[in-house]
C-alpha positions in Angstrom: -25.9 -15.8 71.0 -29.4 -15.7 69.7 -28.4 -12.3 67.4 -25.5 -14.7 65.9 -27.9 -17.3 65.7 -30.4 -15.2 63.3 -27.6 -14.2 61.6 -26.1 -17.5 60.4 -29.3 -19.1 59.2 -29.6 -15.9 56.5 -26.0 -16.0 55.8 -25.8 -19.9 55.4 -29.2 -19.5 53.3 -27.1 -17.0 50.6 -24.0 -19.1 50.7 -26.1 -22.5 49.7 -27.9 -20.0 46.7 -24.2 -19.1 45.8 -23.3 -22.3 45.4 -26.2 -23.5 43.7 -26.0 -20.7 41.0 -22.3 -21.9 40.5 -23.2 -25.2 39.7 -25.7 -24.3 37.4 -23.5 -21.9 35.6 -20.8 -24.2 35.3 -23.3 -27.1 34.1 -25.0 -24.7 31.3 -21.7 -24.3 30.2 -21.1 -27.6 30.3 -24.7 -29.1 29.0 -24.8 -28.9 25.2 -21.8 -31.0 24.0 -22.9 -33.6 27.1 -26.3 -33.7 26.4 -25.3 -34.3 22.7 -23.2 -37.0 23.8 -25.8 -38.9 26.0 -28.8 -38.5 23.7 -26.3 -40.2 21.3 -25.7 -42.8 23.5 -28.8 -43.9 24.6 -30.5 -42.8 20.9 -29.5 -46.6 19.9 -29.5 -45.4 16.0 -33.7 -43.7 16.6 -32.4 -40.2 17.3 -29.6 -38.4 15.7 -28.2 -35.0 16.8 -25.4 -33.4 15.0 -23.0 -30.4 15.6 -22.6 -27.8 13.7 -19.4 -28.9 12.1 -20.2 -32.3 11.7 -21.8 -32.4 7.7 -19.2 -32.8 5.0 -17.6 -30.1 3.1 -18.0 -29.3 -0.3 -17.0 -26.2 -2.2 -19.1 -26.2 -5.2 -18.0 -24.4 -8.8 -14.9 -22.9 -7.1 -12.7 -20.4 -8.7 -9.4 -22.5 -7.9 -8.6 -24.9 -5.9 -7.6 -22.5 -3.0 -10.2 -19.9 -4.2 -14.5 -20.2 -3.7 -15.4 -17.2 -5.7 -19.2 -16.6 -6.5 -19.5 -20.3 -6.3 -21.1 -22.0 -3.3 -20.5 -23.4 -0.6 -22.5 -26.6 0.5 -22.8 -28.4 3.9 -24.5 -32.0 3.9 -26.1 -33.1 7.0 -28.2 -36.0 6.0 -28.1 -37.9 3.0 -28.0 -41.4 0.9 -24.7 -41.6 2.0 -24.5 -41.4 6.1 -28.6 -41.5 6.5 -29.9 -44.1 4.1 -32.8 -44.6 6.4 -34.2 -41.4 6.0 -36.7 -40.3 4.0 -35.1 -36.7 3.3 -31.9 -35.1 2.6 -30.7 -32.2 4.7 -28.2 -29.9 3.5 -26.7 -26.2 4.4 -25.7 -23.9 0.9 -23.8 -20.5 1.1 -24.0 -18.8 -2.5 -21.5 -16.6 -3.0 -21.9 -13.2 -3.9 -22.7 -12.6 -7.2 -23.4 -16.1 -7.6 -26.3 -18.1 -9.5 -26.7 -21.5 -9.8 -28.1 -23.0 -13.4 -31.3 -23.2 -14.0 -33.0 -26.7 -13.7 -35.9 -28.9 -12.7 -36.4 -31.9 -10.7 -38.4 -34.4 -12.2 -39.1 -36.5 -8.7 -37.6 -34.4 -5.8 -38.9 -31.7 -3.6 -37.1 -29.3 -2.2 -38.2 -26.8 1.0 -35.6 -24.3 1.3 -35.2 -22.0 4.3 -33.2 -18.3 4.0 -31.1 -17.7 7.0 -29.0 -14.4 5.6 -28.2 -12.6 2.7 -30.3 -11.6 -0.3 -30.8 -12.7 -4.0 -33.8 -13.6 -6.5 -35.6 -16.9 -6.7 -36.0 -17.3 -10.6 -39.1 -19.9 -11.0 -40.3 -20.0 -14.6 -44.1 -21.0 -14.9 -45.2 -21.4 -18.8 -42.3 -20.4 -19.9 -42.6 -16.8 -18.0 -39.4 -15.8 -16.2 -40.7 -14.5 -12.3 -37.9 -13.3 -10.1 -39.1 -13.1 -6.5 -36.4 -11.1 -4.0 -35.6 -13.2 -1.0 -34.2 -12.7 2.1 -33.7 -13.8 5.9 -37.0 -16.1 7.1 -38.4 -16.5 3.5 -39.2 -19.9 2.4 -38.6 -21.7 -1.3 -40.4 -24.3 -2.0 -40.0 -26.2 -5.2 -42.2 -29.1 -6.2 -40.8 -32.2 -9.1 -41.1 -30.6 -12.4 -40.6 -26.5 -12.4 -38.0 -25.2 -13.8 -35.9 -22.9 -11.3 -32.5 -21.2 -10.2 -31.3 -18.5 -7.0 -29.0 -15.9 -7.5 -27.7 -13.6 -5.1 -27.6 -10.1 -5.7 -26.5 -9.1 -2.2 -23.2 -8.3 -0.9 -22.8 -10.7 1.3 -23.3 -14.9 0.8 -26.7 -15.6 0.5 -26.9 -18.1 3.2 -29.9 -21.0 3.3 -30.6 -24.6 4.7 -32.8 -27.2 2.9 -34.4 -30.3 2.7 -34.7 -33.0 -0.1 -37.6 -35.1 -0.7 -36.8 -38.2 -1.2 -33.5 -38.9 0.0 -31.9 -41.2 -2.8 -28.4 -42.6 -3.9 -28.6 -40.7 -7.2 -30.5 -37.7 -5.6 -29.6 -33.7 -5.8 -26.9 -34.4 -3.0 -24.9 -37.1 -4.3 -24.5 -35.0 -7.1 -23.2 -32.1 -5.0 -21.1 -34.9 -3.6 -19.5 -35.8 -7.3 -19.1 -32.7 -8.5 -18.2 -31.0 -5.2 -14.7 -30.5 -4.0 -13.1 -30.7 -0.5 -11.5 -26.9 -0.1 -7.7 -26.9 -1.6 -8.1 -29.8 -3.0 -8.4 -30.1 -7.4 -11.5 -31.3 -8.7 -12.8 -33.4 -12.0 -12.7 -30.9 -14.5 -16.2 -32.4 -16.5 -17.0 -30.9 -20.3 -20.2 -29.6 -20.7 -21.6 -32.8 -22.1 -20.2 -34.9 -19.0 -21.7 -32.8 -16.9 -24.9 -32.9 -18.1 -24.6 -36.5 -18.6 -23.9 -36.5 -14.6 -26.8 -34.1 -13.4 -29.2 -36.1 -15.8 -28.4 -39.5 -13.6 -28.9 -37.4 -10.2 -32.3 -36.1 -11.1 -31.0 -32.6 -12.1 -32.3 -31.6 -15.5 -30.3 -28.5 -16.7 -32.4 -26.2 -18.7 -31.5 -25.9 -22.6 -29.5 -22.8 -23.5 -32.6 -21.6 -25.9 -35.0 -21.6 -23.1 -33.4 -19.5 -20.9 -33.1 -17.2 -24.0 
């Protein structure tokens, strides 16, 4: 009796571990979308967590309707729009390969933007001096109000980035992704050139005159 007695209390001590590593397994499994979900709830509008799929969509310059192409892809987390209480814009931007966007200054906003994959050139031009600068995964762009400036990707896969804009305003950078963005397979505005630049003017996005880029 007392060698079956030594033996259980081992035995019971491994089946409550068992159990307890179930429960943990099954609850880390379980924890992310939940703890999303609570924080949410008891946040009361201070805190604000977000999925992955939960910015809007935007294909931006796409071939077609059905196609992307070199153009980009754009994800906005935060802005005027659903955030008019923050002080920054927060968006995600997939540049397609052998893309570039046109270059452009600011003449209030900030932008701070993060590489997460891919690789291109970040094209600043400082007195009226082109510098390309290669970029890749973990660098960090930061463009100040006022300097003229463009990324391209000259990888083979989409140069992939997240950034931030400073401030966050109703006729900022990411409304205007938002007007001249489309949702994928659907048809978008088709602006002329002077429309366009009529557009980009009102959202703080000052294209660069042909002649100084030559």
């Amino acid at each position: 009796m007392n060698t079956l007695k030594m033996l259980a209390i081992p035995l019971l001590f491994i089946l409550i571990c068992l159990q307890s590593c179930d429960y943990k397994e099954n609850q880390s499994k379980a924890e992310p979308e939940q703890m999303v979900d609570n924080i949410l709830e008891k946040s009361d509008g201070k805190i604000h967590i977000m999925h992955p799929d939960d910015g809007d969509l935007y294909w931006a310059f796409p071939k077609t309707k059905d196609t992307l192409g070199s153009g980009g892809e754009l994800i906005i987390y935060m802005d005027s729009e659903n955030f008019p209480d923050a002080g920054a814009g927060f968006a995600k931007y997939s540049l397609g390969v052998g893309g570039a966007l046109p270059a452009h200054k600011h003449e209030k906003t900030e932008e701070i933007a993060y590489i997460i994959s891919g690789e291109g050139l970040a094209l600043n031009y400082v007195n009226e001096e082109l510098i390309e600068i290669p970029i890749k995964a973990g660098y960090v762009w930061y463009n100040p109000p006022a300097i003229w400036h463009s990324i391209k990707n000259t990888g083979d896969e989409p140069l992939i980035l997240v950034f931030a804009v400073i401030p966050n305003e109703k006729k900022g950078l990411l409304s205007f992704f938002r007007k001249i963005g489309v949702e994928p397979g659907k048809e978008g505005t088709v602006l002329s050139p002077e429309e366009f630049d009529i557009l980009a003017n009102e959202h703080d996005m000052i294209l660069m005159p042909v002649k100084e880029i030559e």
